[in-house]
C-alpha positions in Angstrom: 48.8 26.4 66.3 52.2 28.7 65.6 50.5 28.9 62.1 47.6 30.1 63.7 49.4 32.5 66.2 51.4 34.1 63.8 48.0 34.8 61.1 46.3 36.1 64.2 49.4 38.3 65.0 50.0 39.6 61.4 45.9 40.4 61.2 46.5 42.5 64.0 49.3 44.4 63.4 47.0 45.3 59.9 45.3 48.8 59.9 41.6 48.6 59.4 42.1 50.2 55.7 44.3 46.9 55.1 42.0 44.6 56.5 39.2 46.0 55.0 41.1 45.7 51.4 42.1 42.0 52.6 38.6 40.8 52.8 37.6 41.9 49.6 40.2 40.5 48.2 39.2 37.5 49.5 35.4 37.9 48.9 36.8 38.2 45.4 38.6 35.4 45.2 35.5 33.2 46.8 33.1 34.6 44.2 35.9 33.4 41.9 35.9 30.3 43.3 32.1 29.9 43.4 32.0 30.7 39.5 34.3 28.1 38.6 32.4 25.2 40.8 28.8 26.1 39.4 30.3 26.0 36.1 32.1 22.3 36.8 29.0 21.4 37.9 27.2 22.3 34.6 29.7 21.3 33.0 29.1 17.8 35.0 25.4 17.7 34.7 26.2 18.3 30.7 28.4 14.6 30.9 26.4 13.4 32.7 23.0 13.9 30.5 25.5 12.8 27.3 26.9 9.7 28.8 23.5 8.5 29.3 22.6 10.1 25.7 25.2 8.2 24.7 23.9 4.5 27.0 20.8 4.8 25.2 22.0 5.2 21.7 24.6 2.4 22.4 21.6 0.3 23.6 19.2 1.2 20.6 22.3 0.3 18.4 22.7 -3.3 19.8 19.4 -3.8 19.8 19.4 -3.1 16.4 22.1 -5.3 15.2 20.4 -8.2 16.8 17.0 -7.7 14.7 17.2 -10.4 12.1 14.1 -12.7 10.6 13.3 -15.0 13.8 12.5 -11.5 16.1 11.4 -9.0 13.8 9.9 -8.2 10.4 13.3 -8.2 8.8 12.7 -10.8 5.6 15.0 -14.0 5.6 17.4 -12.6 2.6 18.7 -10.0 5.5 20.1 -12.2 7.6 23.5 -12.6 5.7 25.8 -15.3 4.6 26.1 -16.5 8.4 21.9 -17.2 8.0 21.6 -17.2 12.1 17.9 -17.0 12.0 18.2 -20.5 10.2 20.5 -21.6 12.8 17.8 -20.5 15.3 14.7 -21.9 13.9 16.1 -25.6 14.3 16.5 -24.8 18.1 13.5 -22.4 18.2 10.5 -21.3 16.5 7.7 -19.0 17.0 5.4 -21.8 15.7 6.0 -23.7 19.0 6.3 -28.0 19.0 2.7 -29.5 17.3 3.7 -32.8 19.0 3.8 -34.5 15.2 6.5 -36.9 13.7 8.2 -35.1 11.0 6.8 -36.2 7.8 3.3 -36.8 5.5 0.9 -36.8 8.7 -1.8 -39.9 8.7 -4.5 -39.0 6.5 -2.3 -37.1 3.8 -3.2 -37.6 0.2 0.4 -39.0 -1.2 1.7 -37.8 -4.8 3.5 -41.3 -5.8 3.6 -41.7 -9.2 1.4 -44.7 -11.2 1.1 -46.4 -13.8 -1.3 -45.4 -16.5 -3.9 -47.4 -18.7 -2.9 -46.5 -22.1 0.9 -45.6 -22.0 2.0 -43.3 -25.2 4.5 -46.2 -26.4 5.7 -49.6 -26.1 8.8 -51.4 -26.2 9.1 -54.8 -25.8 12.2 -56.6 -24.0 11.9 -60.9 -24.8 14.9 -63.1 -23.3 17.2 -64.5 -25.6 17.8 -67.9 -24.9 17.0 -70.5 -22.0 18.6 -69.8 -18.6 18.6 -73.8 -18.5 19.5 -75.0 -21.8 20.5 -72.4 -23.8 17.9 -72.7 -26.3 17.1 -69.9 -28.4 14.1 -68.5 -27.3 11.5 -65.7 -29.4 8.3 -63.7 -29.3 6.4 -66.0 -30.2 7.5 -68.0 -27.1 5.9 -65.3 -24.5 3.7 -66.4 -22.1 3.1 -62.8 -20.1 5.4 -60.0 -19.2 5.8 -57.8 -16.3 5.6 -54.0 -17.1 6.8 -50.7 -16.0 6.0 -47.5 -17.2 9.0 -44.5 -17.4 7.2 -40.8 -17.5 8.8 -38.7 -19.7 8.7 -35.5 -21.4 8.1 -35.4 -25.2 9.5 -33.1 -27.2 8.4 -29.6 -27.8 5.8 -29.7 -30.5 6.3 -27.2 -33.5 4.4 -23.8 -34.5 0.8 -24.7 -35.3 0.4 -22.3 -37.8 -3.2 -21.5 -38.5 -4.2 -19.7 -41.9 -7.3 -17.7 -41.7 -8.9 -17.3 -45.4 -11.5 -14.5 -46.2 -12.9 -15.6 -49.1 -15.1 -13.1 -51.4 -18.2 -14.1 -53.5 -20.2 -12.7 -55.7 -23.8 -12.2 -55.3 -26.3 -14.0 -57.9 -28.7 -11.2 -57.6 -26.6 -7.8 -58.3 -23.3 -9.2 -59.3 -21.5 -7.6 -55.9 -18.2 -8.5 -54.7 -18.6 -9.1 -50.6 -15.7 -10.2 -48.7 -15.9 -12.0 -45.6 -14.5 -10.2 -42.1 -11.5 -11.4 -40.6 -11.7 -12.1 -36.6 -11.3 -9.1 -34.4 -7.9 -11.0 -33.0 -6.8 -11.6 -36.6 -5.4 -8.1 -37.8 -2.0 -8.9 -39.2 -0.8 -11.0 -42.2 1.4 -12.9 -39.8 1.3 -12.9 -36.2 1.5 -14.7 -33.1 -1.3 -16.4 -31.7 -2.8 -15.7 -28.1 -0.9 -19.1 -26.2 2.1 -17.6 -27.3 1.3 -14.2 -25.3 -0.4 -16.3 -22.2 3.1 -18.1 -22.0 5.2 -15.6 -22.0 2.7 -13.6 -19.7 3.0 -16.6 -17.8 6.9 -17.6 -17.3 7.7 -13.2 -17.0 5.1 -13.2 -14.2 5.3 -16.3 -12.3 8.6 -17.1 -12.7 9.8 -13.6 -12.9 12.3 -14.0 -16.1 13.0 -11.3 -18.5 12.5 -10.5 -22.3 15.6 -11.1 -22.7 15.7 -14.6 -21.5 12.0 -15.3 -22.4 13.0 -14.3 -25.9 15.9 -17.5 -25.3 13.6 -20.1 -24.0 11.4 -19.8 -27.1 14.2 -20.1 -29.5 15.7 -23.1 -27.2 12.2 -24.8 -27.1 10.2 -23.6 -29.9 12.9 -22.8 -32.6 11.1 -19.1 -32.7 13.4 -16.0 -33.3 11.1 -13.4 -31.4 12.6 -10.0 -30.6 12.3 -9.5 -26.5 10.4 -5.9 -28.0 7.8 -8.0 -29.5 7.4 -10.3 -26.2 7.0 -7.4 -24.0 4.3 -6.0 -26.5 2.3 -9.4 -26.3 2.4 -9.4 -22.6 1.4 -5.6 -22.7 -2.0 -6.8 -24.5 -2.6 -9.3 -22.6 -2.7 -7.4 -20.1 -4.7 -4.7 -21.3 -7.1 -6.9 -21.6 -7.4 -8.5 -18.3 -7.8 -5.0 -16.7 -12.1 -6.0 -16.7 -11.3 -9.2 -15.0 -8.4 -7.2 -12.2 -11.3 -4.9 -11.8 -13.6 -7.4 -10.9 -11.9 -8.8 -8.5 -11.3 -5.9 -6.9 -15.0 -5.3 -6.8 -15.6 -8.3 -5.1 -12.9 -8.5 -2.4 -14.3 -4.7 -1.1 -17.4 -5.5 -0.9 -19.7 -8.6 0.9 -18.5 -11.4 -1.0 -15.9 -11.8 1.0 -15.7 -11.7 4.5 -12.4 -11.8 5.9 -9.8 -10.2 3.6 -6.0 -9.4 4.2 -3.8 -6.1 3.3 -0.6 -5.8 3.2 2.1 -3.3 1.6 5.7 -3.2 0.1 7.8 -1.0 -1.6 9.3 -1.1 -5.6 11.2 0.9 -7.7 9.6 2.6 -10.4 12.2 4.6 -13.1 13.9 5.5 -10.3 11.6 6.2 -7.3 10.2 4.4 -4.8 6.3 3.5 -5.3 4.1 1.5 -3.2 2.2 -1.8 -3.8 -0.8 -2.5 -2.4 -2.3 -6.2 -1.8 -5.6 -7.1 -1.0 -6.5 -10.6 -1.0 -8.3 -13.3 0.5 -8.4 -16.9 0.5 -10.6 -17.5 -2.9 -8.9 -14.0 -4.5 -6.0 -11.7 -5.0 -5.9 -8.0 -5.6 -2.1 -5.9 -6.6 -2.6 -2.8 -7.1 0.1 0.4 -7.7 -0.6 3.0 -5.8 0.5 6.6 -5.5 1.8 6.4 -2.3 2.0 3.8 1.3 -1.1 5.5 2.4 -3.6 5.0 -0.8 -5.0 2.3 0.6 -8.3 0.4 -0.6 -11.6 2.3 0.5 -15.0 1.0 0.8 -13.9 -2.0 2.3 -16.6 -4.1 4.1 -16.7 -7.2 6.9 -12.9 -7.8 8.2 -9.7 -7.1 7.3 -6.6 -8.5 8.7 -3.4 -6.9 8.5 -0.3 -5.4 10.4 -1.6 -2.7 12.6 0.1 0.4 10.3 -2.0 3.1 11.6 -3.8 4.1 8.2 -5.1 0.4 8.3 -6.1 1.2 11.9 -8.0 4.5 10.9 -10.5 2.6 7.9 -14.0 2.7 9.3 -17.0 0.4 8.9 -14.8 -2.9 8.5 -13.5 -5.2 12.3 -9.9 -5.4 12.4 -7.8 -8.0 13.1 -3.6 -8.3 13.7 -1.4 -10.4 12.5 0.5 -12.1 15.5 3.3 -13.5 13.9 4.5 -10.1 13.9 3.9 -9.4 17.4 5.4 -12.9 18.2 8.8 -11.8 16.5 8.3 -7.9 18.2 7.9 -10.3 21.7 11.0 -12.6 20.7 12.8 -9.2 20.5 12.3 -8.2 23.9 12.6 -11.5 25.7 16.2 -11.5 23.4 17.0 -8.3 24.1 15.6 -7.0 27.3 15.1 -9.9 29.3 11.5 -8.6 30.2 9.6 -12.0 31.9 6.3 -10.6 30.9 7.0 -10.6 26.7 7.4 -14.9 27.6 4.2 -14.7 29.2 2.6 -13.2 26.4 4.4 -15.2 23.9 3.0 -18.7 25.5 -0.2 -16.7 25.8 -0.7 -16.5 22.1 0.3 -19.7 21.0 -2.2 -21.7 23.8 -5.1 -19.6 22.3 -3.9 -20.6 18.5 -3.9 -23.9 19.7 -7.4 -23.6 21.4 -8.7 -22.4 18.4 -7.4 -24.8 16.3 -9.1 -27.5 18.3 -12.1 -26.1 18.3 -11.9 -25.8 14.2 -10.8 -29.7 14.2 -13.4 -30.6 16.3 -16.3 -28.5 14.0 -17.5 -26.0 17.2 -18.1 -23.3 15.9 -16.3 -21.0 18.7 -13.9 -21.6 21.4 -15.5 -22.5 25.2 -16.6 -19.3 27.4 -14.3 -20.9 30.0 -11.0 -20.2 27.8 -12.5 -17.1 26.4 -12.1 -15.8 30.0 -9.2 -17.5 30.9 -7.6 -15.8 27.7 -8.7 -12.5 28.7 -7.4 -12.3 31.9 -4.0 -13.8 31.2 -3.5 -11.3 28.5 -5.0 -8.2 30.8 -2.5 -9.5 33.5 0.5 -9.5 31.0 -0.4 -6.0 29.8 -0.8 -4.7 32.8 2.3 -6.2 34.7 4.8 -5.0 31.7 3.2 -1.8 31.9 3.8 -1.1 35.5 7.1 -2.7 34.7 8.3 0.5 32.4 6.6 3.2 34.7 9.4 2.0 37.1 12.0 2.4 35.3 13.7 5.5 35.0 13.0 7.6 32.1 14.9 7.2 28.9 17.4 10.0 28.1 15.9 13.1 26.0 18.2 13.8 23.0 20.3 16.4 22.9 19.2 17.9 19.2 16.4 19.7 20.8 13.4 17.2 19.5 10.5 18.1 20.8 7.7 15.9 21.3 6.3 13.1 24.1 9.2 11.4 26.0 10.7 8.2 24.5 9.4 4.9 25.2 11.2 1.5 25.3 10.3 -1.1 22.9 8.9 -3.4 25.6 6.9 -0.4 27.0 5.2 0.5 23.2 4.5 -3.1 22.3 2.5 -3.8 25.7 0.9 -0.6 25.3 0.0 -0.7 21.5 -1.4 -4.9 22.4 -3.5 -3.5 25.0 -5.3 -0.6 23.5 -5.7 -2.9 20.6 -6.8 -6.1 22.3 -9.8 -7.0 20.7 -8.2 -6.8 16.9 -5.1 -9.2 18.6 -7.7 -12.0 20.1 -10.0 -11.6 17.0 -8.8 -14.9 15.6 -9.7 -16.3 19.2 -13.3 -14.7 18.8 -14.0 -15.5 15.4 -13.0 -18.9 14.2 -13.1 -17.7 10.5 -10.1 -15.1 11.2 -6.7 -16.3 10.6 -4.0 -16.4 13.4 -1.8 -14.3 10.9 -1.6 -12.0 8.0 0.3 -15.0 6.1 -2.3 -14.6 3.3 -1.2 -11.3 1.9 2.6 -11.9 2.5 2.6 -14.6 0.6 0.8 -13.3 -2.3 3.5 -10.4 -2.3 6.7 -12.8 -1.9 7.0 -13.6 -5.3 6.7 -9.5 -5.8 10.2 -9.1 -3.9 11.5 -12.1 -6.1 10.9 -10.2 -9.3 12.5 -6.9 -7.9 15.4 -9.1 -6.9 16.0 -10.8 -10.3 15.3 -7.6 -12.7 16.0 -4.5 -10.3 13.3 -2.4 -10.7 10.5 -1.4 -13.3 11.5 0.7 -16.1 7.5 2.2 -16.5 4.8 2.7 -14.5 3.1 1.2 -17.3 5.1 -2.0 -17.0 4.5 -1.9 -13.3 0.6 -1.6 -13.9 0.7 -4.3 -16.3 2.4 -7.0 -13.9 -0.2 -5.6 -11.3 -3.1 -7.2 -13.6 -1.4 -9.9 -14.8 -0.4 -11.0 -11.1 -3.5 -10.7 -10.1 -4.8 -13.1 -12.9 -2.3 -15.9 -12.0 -2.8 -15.8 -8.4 -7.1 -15.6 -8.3 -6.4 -18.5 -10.7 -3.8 -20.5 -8.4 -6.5 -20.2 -5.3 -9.6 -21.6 -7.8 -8.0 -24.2 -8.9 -8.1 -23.0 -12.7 -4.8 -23.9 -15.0 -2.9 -21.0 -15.1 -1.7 -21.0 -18.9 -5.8 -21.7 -19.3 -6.6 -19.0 -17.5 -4.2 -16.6 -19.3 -5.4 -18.3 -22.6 -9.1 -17.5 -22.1 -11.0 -14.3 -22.5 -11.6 -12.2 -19.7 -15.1 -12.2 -20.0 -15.3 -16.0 -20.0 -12.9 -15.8 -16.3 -15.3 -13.5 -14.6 -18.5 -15.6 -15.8 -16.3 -18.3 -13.7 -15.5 -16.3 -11.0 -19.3 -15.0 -10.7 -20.6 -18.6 -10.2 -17.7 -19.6 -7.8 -18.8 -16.9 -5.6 -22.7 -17.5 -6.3 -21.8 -21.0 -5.1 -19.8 -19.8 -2.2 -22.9 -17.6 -1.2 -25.5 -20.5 -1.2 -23.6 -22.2 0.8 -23.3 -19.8 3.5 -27.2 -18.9 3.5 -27.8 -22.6 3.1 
């Protein structure tokens, strides 16, 4: 109050010019004032907006670091010395419990070995004297004999060298010397004979091991000093001249023949740069192909193709898709890790009852699932979309970046996976529809595992050539794995003779399916 009495009395004794003077100065200093807290609150907002900038990326980050095999497409080599995907697949797997005893299942067809009919050799074991009087006992004393057969390997047999002669003979008539014409595979003095060429074509593409160490095995085994240059020139013609039979294939996994086929993709180095290999298989057949880039896929593809929902899969026309789920399982293992979202479980126990409807209904010959789960199936998984959708429209909108990106606003991961499922139902319950659609994409990753393998043990391709080449032969050693041919057969006969084979198998195949 005297604090107030003496500003009132000082205020008054001012003249007006000083008062006047006074508040300006103090309009001044307000306007001051008012500058300095707009800009702390910009300067606020700006902390504000990075902080959660900042959440996020901290978020996406962990997220990240908690990917491994078991909840994403990450492959099992990723996952480090400390392996904790293996440490989680013996507590949980995306398979789910079959309700089976570990083991060969009743029914199985056993591989125990047994004794054969005409062994390659004998030897004969005869007691020495009698365990009750010591008498000396002989052969010719036998009376029968138990037997028991060891399998072994035999040693590796030596070059069979075969000499072709072209002989000459004169004609009776005219007295003309005519000599006979070697075979068109017969065009050196000495050379090395077409098994030689299917085996190392064999143990480089299979078994993914190098000249250099192919050139080893065949002096270790074979006692034959062949330069690694010369081996990779054999396996260069041989597969030259498979290219008719890889095109063939080809031919008949685009078109009708088959009618559910898988694709799939994966990445090799090439001299240097990245290139792109293409698979397209089926059950019966396998296609590798180099491409020019991840997008040149196969065209003029017919009935339906399963793969891994990559958009330029998506956009091919004329064919029914289908998605792999063990890819959505892992995406749904992420969230329910991750972000604790209820519906992902849901889903996740939605997918594996309809596998398991579906593979009753293949055990038990029908040739689709009931109407009543059809519907049931529907609605659960239009519920579960539906309810994680509404789920992220709730939540708060993710932080934009700060790098000026333009563009839609970020989605979660939960929010993207419930959307992408939904607008793609049909191709994620085709297997449920269609009994003769897979439950996965398992088919083409398979076919491509032993392509990773090879990068892993020699690097990368030197060629494109080289690359091209183990395309073809690849090809040949995996169509013969899935008929049931002999491999080094296979790679032994001509490709003329393997697509006369391949043309029957599949006229077979259609006569059944008409009949």
């Amino acid at each position: 109050m005297q604090q107030t009495r003496l500003t009132r009395d000082r205020l008054s004794a001012l003249s007006k010019p000083d008062l006047i003077d006074l508040v300006m100065e103090l309009a001044a200093q307000n306007a001051l004032l008012q500058a300095r807290v707009d800009e702390l609150e910009k300067q606020n907002r700006q902390l504000r907006d990075q902080n959660a900038s900042l959440v996020q990326r901290v978020s996406d980050l962990e997220r990240r670091l908690g990917l491994n095999s078991s909840n994403s497409s990450k492959p099992p080599s990723s996952d480090g010395l400390a392996k904790p995907a293996a440490r989680e697949r013996r507590t949980r797997s995306l398979r789910g419990k079959s309700g089976r005893k570990s083991g060969g299942q009743h029914g199985h067809k056993g591989t125990t070995l047994k004794q054969v009919a005409t062994p390659d050799a004998l030897v004969h074991h005869y007691p020495h004297q009698c365990t009750r009087c010591s008498a000396t006992l002989s052969s010719e004393a036998a009376t029968g004999f138990a037997a028991r057969q060891v399998f072994g390997l035999a040693p590796p047999p030596p070059l069979f060298i075969t000499e072709h002669r072209a002989h000459t003979c004169r004609c009776r008539s005219c007295g003309t010397l005519v000599r006979a014409a070697f075979p068109e595979t017969v065009k050196a003095p000495a050379q090395y004979g077409d098994e030689i060429a299917a085996l190392a074509a064999y143990l480089q593409t299979q078994h993914c091991i190098p000249e250099d160490r192919l050139a080893r095995i065949f002096s270790d085994l074979y006692k034959i000093r062949v330069a690694p240059a010369t081996l990779a020139s054999l396996i260069a013609k041989k597969a030259d001249s498979m290219r008719i039979f890889a095109d063939r294939v080809r031919e008949l996994l685009c078109g009708t023949a088959v009618a559910v086929k898988h694709l799939d993709e994966t990445g090799l180095r090439i001299a240097g740069k990245t290139r792109w290999l293409h698979m397209l298989c089926s059950t019966s057949l396998s296609h590798l192909r180099l491409g020019t880039g991840r997008g040149d896929i196969p065209s003029g593809l017919a009935g339906t193709i399963v793969h891994d929902c990559w958009p330029p899969y998506l956009a091919l026309e004329a064919v029914e898709h289908g998605l792999c789920n063990a890819h959505l399982l892992r995406e749904l293992q992420a969230v329910i890790d991750h972000d604790r979202e209820p519906w992902a479980t849901d889903m996740k126990a939605l997918l594996s009852d309809a596998r398991t409807l579906a593979q009753m209904a293949r055990d038990q010959g029908r040739p689709a699932v009931s109407l009543r789960h059809v519907r049931q199936i529907r609605q659960r998984f239009d519920a579960c979309c539906d309810r994680a959708i509404k789920f992220h429209e709730g939540l708060p909108p993710l932080a934009r970046p700060t790098t000026g990106k333009r563009g839609r606003p970020k989605r979660r991961a939960g929010h993207n996976l419930a959307r992408r499922m939904r607008t793609h139902k049909a191709a994620v319950l085709l297997f449920f529809n269609d009994l003769n659609v897979p439950f996965t994409n398992n088919e083409a990753e398979r076919d491509l595992r032993m392509t990773k393998v090879r990068q892993k043990v020699s690097g990368s391709f030197r060629t494109e050539t080289g690359a091209e080449n183990y395309c073809i032969l690849r090809t040949v050693v995996e169509t013969a794995r899935k008929q049931s041919w002999d491999v080094l057969r296979a790679l032994s006969k001509s490709p003329v003779q393997l697509i006369r084979d391949l043309n029957t198998f599949h006229q077979i195949q259609l006569d059944r399916v008409a009949g």
